[in-house]
C-alpha atoms as one frame of an Amber mdcrd trajectory, in Angstrom:
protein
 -67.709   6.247 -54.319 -68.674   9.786 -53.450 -66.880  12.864 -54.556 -65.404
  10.475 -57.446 -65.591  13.679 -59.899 -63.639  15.575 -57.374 -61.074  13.355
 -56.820 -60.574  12.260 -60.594 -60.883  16.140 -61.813 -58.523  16.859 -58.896
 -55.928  14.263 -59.968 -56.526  15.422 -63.749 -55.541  19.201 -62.570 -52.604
  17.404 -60.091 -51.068  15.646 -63.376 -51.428  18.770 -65.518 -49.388  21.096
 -63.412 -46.886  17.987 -63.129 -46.094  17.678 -66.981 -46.559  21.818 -67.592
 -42.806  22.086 -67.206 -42.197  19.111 -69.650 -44.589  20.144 -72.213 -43.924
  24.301 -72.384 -40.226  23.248 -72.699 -40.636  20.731 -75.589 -37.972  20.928
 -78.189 -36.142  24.498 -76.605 -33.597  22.684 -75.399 -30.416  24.867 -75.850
 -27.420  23.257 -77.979 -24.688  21.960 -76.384 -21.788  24.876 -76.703 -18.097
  23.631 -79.156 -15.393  24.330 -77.627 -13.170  27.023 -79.775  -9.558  25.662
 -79.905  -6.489  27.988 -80.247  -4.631  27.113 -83.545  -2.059  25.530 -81.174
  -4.477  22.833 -79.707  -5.397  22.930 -83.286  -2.030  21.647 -84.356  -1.385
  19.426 -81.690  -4.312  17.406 -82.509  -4.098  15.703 -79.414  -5.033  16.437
 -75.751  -3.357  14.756 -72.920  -6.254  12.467 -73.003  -8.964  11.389 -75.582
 -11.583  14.382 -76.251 -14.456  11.951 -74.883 -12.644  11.307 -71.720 -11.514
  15.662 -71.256 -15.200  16.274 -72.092 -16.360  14.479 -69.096 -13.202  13.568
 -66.636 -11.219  16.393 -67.095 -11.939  17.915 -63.218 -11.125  14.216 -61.843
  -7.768  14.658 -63.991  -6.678  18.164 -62.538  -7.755  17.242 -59.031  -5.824
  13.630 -58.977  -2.797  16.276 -60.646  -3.126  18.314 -57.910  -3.010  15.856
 -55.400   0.061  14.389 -57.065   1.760  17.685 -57.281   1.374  19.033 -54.188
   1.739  16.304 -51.972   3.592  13.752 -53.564   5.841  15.960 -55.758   4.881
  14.272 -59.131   5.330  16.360 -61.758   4.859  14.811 -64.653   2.207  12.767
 -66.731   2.017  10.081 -68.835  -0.752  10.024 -71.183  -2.013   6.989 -73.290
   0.352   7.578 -76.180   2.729   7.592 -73.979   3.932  11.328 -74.045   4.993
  13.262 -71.540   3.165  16.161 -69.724   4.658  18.585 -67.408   0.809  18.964
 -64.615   0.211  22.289 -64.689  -3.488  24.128 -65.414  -1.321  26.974 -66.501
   1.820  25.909 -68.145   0.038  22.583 -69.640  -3.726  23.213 -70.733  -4.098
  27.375 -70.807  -0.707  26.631 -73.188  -3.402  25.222 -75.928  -6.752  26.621
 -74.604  -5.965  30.119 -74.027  -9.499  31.570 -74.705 -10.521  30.914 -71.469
 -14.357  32.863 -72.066 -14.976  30.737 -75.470 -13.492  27.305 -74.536 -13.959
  27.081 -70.380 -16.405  29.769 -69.674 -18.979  28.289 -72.400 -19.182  25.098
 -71.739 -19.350  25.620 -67.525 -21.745  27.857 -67.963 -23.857  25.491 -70.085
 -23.429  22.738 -67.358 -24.076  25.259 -64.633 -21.207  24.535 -62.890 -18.800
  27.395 -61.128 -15.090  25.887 -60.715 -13.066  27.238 -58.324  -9.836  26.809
 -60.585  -9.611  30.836 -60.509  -9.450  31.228 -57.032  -5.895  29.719 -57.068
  -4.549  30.015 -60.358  -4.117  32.949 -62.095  -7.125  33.214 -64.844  -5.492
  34.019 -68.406  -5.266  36.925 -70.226  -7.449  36.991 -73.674  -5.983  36.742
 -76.745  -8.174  38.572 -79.294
């Protein structure tokens, strides 16, 4: 094989730059943000839905609401324990989390994701 240094020297180089990323990032990643609750959702102890299933499903949840509201007039939801929830972003879940910049804001920013719940609905004021 000719040019066997060159090719295994240029695949050595190829695999570096490959795993740079990897390696200069090793053990920086940044810690997952907690939500801060308002001493309402604090006293309610209980979300619509299970904390696991808001954490990841809770877009799914306000889009199917949305649907339901606006084109099938449904109003209200029944959650799991079988309680009853007016579906509203703004008279149901900015009634509990309020701080919109330490409980939304935080975590969508951590996920790098930009909802366009604001561009609707009025974004609420903060309460210091």
């Amino acid at each position: 094989m000719y040019d066997g240094g060159k090719i295994i020297t240029g695949l050595v180089i190829g695999v570096g730059l490959l795993l740079f990323p990897v390696v200069y990032n090793a053990g920086k990643a940044a810690k997952a943000p907690e939500p801060v609750l308002t001493e309402k959702a604090k006293a309610a102890q209980q979300c619509v839905e299970s904390t696991a299933f808001m954490k990841t499903e809770h877009m799914k949840l306000l889009d199917e609401w949305r649907q339901q509201v606006v084109r099938e007039d449904e109003r209200y939801y029944k959650s799991p324990s079988g309680k009853l929830h007016y579906k509203g972003l703004q008279t149901t879940c900015m009634e509990c989390h309020s701080n919109k910049s330490k409980f939304c804001d935080e975590c969508h920013n951590y996920m790098g994701v930009d909802p366009y719940c604001w561009e609707c609905h009025i974004a609420p004021k903060e309460n210091q």
